[in-house]
C-alpha positions in Angstrom: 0.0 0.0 0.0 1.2 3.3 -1.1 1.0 6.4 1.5 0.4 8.6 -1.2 -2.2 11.3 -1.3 -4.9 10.8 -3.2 -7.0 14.1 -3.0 -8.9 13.5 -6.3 -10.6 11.3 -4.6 -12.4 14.2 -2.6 -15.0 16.5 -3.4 -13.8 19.7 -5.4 -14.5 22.2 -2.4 -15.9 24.6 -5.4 -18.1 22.5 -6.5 -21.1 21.7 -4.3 -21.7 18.3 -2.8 -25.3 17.3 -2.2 -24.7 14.6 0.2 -21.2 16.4 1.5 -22.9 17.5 4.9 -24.0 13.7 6.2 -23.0 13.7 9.8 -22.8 10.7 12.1 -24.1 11.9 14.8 -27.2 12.5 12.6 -27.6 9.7 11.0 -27.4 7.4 14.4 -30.7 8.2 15.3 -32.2 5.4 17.5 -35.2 4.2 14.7 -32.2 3.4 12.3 -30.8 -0.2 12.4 -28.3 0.6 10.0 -26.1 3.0 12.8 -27.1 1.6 15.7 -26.5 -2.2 15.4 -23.0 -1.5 16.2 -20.8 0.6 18.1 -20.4 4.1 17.7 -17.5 5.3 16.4 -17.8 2.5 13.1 -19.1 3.2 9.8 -21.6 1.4 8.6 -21.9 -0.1 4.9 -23.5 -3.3 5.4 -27.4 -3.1 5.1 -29.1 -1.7 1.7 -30.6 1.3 2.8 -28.7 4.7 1.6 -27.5 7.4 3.7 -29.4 10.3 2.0 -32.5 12.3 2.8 -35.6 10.8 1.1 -36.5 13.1 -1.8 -38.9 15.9 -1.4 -41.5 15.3 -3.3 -42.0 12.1 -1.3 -41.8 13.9 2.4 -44.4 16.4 0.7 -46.8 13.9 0.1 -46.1 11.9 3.6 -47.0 15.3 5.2 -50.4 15.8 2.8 -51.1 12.6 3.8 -51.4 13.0 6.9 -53.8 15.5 7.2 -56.5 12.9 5.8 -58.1 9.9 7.5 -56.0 7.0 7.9 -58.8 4.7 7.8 -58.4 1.4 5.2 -56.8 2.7 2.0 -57.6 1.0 -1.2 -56.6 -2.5 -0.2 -57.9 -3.8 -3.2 -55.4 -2.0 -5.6 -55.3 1.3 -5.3 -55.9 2.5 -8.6 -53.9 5.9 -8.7 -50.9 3.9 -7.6 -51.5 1.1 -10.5 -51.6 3.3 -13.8 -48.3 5.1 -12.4 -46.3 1.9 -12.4 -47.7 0.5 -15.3 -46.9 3.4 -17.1 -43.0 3.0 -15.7 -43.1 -0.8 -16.3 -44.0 0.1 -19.9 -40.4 1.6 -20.2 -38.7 -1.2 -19.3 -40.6 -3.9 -21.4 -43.7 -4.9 -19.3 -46.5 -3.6 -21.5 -49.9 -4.9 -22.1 -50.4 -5.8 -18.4 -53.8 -7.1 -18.2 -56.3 -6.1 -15.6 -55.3 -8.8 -13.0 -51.9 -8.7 -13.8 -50.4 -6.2 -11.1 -50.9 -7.0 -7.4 -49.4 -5.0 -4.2 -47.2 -6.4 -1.7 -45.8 -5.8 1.5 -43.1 -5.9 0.2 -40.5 -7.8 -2.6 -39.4 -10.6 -0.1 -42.5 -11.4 0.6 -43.2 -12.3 -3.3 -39.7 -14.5 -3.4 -41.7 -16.7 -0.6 -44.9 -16.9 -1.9 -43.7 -17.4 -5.4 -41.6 -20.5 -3.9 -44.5 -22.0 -1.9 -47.3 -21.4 -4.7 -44.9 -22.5 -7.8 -43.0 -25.7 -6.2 -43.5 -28.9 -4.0 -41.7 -29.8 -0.6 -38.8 -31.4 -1.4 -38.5 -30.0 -4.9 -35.1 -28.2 -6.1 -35.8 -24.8 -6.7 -33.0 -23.3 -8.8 -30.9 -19.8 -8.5 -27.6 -18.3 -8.9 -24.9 -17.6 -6.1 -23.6 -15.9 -4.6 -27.2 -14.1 -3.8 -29.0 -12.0 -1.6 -29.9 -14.2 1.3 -33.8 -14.2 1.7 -34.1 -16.4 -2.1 -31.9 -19.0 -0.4 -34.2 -18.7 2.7 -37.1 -18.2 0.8 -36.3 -22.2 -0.3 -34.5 -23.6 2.5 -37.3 -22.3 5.1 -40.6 -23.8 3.3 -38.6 -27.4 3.2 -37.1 -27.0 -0.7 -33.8 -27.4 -1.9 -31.6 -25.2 -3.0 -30.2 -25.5 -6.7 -27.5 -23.4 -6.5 -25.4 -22.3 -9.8 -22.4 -20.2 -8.8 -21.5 -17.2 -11.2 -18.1 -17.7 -12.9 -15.7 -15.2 -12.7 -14.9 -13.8 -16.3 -13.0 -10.7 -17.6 -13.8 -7.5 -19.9 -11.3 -6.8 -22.5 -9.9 -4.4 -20.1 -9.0 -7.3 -18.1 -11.1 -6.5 -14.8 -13.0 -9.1 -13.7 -17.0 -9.7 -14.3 -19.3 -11.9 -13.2 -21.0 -13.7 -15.4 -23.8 -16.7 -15.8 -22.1 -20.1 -15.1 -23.8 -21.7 -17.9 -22.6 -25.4 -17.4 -23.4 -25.0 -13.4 -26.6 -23.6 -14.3 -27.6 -26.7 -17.0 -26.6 -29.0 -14.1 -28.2 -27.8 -11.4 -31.6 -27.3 -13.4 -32.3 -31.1 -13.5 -35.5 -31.8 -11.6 -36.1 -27.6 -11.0 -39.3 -26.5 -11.8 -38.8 -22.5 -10.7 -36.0 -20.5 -11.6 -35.9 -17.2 -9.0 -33.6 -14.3 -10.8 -32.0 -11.4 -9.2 -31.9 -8.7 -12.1 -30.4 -6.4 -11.8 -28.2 -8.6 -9.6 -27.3 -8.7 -5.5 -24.5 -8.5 -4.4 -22.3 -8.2 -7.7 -24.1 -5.4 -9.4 -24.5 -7.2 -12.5 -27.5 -6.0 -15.2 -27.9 -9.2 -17.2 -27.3 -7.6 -21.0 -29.6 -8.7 -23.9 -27.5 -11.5 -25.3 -27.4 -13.0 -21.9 -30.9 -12.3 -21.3 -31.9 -14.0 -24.9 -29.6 -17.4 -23.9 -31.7 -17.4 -20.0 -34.4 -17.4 -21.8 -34.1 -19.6 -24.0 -33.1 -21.6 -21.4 -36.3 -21.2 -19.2 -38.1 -22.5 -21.9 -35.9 -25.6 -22.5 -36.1 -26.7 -19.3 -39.7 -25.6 -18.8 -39.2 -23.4 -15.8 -41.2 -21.0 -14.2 -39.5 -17.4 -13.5 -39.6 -15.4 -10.8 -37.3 -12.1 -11.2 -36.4 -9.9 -8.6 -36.2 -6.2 -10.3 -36.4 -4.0 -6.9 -32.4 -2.2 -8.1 -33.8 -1.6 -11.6 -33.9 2.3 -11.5 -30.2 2.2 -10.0 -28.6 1.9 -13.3 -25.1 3.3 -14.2 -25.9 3.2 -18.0 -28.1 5.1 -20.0 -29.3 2.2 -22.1 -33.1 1.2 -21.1 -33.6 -1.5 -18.8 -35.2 -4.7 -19.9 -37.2 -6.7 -17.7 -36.6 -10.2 -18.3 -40.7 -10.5 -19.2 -40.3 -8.1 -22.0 -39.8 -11.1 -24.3 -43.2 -12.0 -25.0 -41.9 -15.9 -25.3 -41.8 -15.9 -21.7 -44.5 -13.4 -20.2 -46.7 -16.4 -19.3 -44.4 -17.7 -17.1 -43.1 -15.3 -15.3 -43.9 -13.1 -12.1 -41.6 -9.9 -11.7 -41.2 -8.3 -8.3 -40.9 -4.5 -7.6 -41.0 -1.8 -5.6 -39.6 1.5 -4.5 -37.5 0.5 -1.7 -33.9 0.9 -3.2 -34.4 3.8 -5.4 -36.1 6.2 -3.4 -34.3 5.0 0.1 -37.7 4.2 1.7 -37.2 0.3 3.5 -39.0 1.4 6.1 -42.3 1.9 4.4 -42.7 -1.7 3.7 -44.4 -2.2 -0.5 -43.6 -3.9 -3.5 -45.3 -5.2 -6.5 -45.9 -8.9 -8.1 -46.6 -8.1 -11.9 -47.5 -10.8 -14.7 -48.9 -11.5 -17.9 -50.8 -14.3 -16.9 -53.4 -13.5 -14.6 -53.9 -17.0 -13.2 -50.3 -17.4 -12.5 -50.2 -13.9 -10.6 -53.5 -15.2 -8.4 -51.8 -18.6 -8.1 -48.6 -17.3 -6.5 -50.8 -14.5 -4.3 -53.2 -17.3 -2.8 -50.3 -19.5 -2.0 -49.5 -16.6 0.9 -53.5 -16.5 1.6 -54.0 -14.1 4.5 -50.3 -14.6 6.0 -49.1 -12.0 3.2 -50.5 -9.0 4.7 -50.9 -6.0 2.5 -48.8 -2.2 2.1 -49.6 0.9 4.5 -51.4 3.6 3.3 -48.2 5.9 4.1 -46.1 3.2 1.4 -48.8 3.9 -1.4 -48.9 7.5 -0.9 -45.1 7.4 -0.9 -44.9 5.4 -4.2 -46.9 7.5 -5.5 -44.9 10.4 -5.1 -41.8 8.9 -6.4 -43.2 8.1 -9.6 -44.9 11.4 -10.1 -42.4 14.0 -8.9 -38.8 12.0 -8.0 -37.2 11.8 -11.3 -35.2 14.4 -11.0 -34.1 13.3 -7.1 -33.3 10.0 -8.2 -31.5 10.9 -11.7 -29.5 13.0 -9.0 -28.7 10.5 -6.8 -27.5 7.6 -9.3 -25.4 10.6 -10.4 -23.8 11.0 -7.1 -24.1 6.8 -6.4 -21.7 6.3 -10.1 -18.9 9.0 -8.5 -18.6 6.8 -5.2 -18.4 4.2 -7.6 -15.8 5.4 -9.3 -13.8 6.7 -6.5 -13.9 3.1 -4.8 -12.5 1.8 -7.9 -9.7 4.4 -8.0 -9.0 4.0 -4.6 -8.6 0.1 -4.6 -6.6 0.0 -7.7 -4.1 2.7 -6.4 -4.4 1.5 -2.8 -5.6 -2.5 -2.5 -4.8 -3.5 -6.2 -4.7 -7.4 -4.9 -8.6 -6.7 -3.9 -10.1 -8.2 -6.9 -13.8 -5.7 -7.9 -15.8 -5.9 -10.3 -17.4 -2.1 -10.6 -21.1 -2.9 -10.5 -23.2 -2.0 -13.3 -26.4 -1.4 -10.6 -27.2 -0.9 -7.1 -25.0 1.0 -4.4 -23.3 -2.3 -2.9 -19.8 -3.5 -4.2 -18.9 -7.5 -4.0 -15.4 -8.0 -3.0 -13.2 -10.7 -3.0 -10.6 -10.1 -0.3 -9.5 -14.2 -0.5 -6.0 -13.3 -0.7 -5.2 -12.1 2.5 -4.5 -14.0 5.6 -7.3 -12.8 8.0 -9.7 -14.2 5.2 -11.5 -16.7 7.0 -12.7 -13.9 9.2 -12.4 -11.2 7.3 -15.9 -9.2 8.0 -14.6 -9.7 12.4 -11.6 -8.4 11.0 -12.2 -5.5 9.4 -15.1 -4.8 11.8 -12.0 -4.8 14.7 -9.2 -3.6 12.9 -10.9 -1.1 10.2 -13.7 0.1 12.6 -16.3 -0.5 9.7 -19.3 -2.8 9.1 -19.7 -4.6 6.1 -21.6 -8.0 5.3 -19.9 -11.4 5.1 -19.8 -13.2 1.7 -20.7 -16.4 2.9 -24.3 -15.3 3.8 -25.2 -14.9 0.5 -25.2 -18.6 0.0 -27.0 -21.5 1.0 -25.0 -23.6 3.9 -23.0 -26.6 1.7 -21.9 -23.3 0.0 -20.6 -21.0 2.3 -17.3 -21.7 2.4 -16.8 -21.1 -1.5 -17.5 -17.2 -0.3 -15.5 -17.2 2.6 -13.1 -13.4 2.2 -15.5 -11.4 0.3 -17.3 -8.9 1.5 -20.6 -6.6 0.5 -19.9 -3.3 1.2 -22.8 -0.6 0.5 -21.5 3.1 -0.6 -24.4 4.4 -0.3 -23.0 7.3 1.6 -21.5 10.5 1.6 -18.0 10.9 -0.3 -16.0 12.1 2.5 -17.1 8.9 4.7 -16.9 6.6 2.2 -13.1 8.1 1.5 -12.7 7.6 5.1 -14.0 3.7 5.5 -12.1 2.9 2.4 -8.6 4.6 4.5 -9.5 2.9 7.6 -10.0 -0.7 5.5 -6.4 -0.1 3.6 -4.7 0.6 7.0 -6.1 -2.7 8.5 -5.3 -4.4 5.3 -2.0 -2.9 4.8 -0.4 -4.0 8.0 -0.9 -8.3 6.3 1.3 -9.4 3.6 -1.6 -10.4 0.9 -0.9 -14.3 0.2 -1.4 -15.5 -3.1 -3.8 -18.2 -4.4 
């Protein structure tokens, strides 16, 4: 590790820094579990939830809200809510929704259970990719199925950094005897968006094998490219078997206000996968629709901001571990605010999240829960780290993290 300065890596004091004036102390309020599950004095970058003041327009609305009855909302749908988000699923490749075909959730883990216990049997192999975000492994393991699990390979961009990629020959193995396919698109933890030719092969795929599809969309509007997103339903091949799941969680920073969507062409298929949950699914608060509402109508411009801001922390993290950490291998995601890092070479490794949590004084999740158990140790040294926060701390977290590292001689592999 160089001790060089690096002082591009900070804001340009003349140039004004939206998120520059994030203060600990602040942000450690007592209703956040993000600051408070561990000591003060560390930074936290582990759980998905960003730093940043939720947009105005949605705070507007909360307030407006409240100055009506809070009574049952529209429980059945409310209506308002539905034409907004079809309209936004249109851009993506979901058009032609049909009346039944949009359904409102408590949220998008919710919709990973119930789409495992209403489109599989006890016992059966449900099939995914790893690593992945916890609750899909859960989602299987804890209703008595089996997970399928086909790791991601590691590949390479002509640049030579690495990218994660669809293990293709894992994934044709560990199909056999799968009736549901659950997809993470874009993808958690490594930040991948699926690209059309990969999307086209998956597909294709599906229907060899004859799978059901459930895709998990919720980082969909945390894109750092300007090319549309396709949702993996906008191929009409595959529409009829398919259930997407949404919401507003990520984008507009509101996990708290628990919703999400369960959209599909196939009306029977949506009513089949929402009656498998019967009355244990619970519905969304009125606060959540009102919120949602909001952020479709009027947070454009905050969230076009805010990716903005998200793709510079991107970048800097980059800079800084190819300058400072060059052994730590990254591949810069494509989506969402969280970076997957593979930290295998150095000695502390095989407890690498205690480690830095110790040594570093920051919080970040541990690779191996984003597997199932016989695969844990296959992720054992990376680490999610979330960046969703200001520049100057996330400067600081990455320093800290280099000092720890810096003072082990990286092995090799």
């Amino acid at each position: 590790m160089t001790d060089a300065p690096l002082p591009e890596l900070m804001p340009d004091a003349s140039v004004a820094d939206p998120y520059g004036t994030l203060d600990p102390a602040t942000l450690r309020h007592p209703d956040s579990l993000k600051w408070t599950m561990y000591p003060e004095g560390v930074i936290p970058l582990w759980v998905a939830d960003m730093d940043y003041p939720v947009a105005p327009p949605i705070v507007a609305a909360l307030r407006e809200r409240l100055t009506r009855g809070l009574g049952y909302h529209q429980l059945l749908g409310d209506p308002t809510l539905g034409t907004a988000l079809r309209e936004h699923l249109a851009t993506q490749g979901l058009t032609d929704l049909p009346e039944d075909g949009l359904t409102f959730l408590p949220g998008v883990v919710p919709g990973l259970y119930a789409a495992v216990n209403g489109l599989t049997q006890p016992g059966e192999p449900v099939l995914t990719m790893t690593p992945i975000y916890h609750p899909f492994h859960l989602a299987i393991t804890e209703q008595g199925r089996r997970v399928a699990a086909a790791p991601l390979r590691e590949g390479q961009t002509e640049g030579g950094q690495t990218r994660w990629e669809i293990g293709w020959e894992a994934l044709e193995a560990a199909a056999q005897g799968a009736r549901l396919l659950m997809l993470c698109h874009p993808h958690n933890p490594t930040g991948r968006v699926w690209d059309a030719a990969e999307l086209a092969r998956l597909r294709d795929f599906v229907l060899e094998h004859d799978l059901y599809v459930v895709s998990d969309e919720l980082h969909a509007d945390l894109r750092y490219t300007d090319a549309p997103f396709e949702a993996f339903a906008a191929d009409p091949r595959v529409r009829d078997r398919t259930i997407t799941l949404t919401g507003p969680a990520k984008a507009y920073n509101t996990a708290g206000l628990g919703i999400g969507a369960m959209v599909g062409h196939d009306p029977a298929l949506v009513k089949r996968v929402k009656t498998a949950a019967g009355g244990l699914m619970g519905h969304p608060s009125a606060l959540s629709v009102t919120a949602w509402q909001a952020a479709l109508r009027g947070g454009g411009p905050w969230l076009a901001d805010t990716v903005k801001y998200l793709r510079g922390n991107r970048d800097v993290m980059a800079a800084f571990l190819q300058t400072q950490l060059p052994w730590v291998r990254f591949s810069p995601p494509e989506a969402t605010y969280l970076a997957w890092l593979d930290l295998r070479a150095h000695p502390r490794a095989g407890d690498i999240q205690k480690f830095l949590l110790e040594e570093a004084r920051i919080a970040v999740h541990d690779g191996p829960i984003f597997a199932p158990e016989d695969l844990k140790p296959r992720y054992q040294g990376f680490i999610r780290l979330n960046f969703a926060t200001s520049r100057a701390l996330l400067v600081e977290a990455l320093e800290r993290m280099a000092r720890a590292l810096g003072a082990e001689v990286p092995v090799q592999r």
